[in-house]
C-alpha positions in Angstrom: 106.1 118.9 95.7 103.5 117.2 93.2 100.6 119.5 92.0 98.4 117.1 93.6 99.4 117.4 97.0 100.5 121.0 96.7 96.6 121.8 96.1 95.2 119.8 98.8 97.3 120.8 101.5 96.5 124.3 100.6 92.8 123.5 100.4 93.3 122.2 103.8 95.3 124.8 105.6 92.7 127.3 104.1 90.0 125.2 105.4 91.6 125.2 109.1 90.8 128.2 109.4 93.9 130.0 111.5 97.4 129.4 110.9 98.0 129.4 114.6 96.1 126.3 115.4 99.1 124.5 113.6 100.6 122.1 115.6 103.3 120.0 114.3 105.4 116.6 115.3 108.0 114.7 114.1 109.3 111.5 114.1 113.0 109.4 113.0 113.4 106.1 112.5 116.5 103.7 112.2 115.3 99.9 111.0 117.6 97.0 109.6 115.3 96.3 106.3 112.4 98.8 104.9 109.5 96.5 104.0 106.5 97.5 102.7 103.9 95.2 102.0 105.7 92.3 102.5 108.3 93.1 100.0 111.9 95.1 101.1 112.3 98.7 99.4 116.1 98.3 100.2 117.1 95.0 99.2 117.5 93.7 102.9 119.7 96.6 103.5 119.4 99.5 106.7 117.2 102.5 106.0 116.9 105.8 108.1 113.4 107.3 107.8 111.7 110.2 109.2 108.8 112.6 108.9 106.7 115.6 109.9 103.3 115.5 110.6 100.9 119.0 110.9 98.4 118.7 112.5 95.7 121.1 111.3 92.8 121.5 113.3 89.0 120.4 113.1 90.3 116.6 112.5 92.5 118.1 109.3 96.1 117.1 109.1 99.2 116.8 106.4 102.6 115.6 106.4 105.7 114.3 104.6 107.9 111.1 105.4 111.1 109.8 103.5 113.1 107.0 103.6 116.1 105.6 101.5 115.6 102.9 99.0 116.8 100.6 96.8 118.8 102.9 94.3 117.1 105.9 95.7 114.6 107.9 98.0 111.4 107.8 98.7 109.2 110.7 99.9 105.3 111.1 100.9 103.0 113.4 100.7 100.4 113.0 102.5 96.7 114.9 103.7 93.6 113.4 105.2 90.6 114.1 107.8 90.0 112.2 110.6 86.1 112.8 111.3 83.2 110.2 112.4 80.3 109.4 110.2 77.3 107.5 111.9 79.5 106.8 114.9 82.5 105.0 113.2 85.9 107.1 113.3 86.6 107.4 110.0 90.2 108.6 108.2 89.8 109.7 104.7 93.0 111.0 102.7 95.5 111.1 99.8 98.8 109.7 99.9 101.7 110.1 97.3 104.5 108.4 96.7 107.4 110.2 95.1 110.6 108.5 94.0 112.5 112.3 93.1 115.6 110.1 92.4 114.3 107.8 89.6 113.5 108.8 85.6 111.6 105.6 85.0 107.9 107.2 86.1 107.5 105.3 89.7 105.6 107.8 91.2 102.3 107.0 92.3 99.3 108.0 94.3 96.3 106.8 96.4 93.2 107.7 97.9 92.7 105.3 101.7 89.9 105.2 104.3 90.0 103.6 107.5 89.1 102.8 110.7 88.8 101.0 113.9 86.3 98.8 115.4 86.3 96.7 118.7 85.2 93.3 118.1 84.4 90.3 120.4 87.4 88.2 121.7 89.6 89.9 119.0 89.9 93.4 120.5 90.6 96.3 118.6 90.7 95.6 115.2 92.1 98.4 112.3 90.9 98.1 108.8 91.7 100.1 105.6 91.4 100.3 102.3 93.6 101.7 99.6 92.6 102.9 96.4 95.2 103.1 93.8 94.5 106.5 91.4 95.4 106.8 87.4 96.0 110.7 87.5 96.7 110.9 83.8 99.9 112.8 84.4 103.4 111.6 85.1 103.8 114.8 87.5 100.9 113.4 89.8 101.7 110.0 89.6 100.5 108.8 85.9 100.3 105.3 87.2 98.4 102.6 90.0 99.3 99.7 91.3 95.6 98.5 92.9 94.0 98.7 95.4 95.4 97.4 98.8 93.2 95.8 101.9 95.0 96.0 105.0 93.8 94.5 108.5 95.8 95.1 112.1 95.0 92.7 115.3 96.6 94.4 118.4 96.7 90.9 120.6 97.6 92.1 123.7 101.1 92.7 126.4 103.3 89.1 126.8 106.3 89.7 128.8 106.2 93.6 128.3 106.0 93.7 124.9 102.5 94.6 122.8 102.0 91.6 120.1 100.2 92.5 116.9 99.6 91.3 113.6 98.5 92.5 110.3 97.1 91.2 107.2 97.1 92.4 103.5 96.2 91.8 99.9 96.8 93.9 97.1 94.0 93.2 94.3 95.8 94.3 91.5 93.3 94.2 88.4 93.6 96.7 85.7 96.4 97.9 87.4 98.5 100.5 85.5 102.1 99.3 86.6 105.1 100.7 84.4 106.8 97.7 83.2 104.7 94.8 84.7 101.4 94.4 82.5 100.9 91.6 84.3 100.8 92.3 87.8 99.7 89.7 89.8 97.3 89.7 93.4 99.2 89.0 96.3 98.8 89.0 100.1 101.3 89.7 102.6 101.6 89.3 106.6 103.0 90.7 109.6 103.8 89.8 113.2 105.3 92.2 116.0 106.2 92.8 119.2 107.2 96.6 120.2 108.3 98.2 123.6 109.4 101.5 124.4 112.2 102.0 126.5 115.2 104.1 127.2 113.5 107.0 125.6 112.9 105.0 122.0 110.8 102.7 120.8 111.7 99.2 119.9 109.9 96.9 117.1 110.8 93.7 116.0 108.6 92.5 113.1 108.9 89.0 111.1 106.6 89.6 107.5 106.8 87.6 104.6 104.4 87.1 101.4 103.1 84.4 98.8 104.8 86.3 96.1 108.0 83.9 94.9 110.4 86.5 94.2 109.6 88.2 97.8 111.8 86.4 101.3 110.5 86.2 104.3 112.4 88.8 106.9 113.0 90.0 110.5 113.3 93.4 110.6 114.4 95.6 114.1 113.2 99.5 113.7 114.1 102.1 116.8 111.9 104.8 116.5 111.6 108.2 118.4 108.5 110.7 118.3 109.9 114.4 118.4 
């Protein structure tokens, strides 16, 4: 674990103030491509994910997910509050990714906020923003790649399933991205409809972006909570 997350997940299980308030879940995941952001992390192929999540007490929480990628494996760290200021819910964290399988420096870190809000005719909507971090170290991430912008429209049950949709853009001035000086803004979308059934819970997702070397794909994820 990165010095980073190692120091605020120990600030936070101090600041829960009893070890047996812990409560922890889990979660596995089976899907047919891993996209994030409207690009795949597998190259169109399969990727088994999982995760745990502790949950800490007094809105605190902390957890660690991994999936398979492209020519490796992905793991993140992750710790946040979830607390309300002026009557908005609010969830404020760190996340890091961590590629342990790769020597070229991919590791990278951000700080998010977000929250949700129920507006007219559109529902509940989720917003959050992502702020990519230069940490000045290659063990914390010595890199960022932006700052991300990410909206989620829940749009309702049609024929059992629950329909959403999500929109994001990735502003990436000044970004500090190994090998690509010239990293370009880009926006990516997502449409899906989920159902839970026989114990698991089903997603088919269809996401693309205007970035010319990214495809459009349909993607089928089974999930289970544990």
């Amino acid at each position: 674990m990165k010095l980073l997350q190692t120091t605020a997940i120990a600030g936070l299980l101090v600041a829960s103030g009893a070890a047996s308030a812990l409560e922890l879940s889990g979660n596995v995941a089976l899907t047919t491509d891993y996209v994030w952001r409207g690009a795949s992390q597998t190259a169109g192929a399969p990727a088994i994910q999982g995760g745990f999540d502790a949950d800490l007490g007094n809105g605190l929480y902390a957890g660690v997910w991994a999936s398979n990628v492209d020519g490796g494996v992905e793991v993140d760290l992750y710790a946040g509050l979830n607390t309300s200021v002026a009557g908005l819910d609010l969830d404020i964290g760190v996340l890091h990714y961590a590629y342990p399988t790769s020597d070229n420096g991919t590791d990278f870190t951000e700080v998010y906020v977000g929250t949700t809000v129920a507006l007219p005719l559109l529902g509940d909507v989720s917003i959050s923003q992502s702020f990519g971090i230069d940490t000045g170290s290659d063990d914390t991430g010595g890199k960022n790649i932006g700052d991300y912008t990410a909206i989620g429209f829940g749009l309702g049950d049609h024929y059992g399933f629950a329909i959403a949709a999500n929109l994001g853009y990735l502003n990436a001035n000044d970004a500090n991205v190994a090998g690509n000086e010239n990293a370009q803004d880009a926006t990516d979308w997502k449409v899906s409809a989920s159902k839970s059934m026989f114990g698991v819970d089903l997603e088919i997702a269809y996401t693309d972006s205007d970035q010319s070397e990214s495809e459009d794909t349909v993607a089928l994820t089974i999930s289970k909570s544990l």
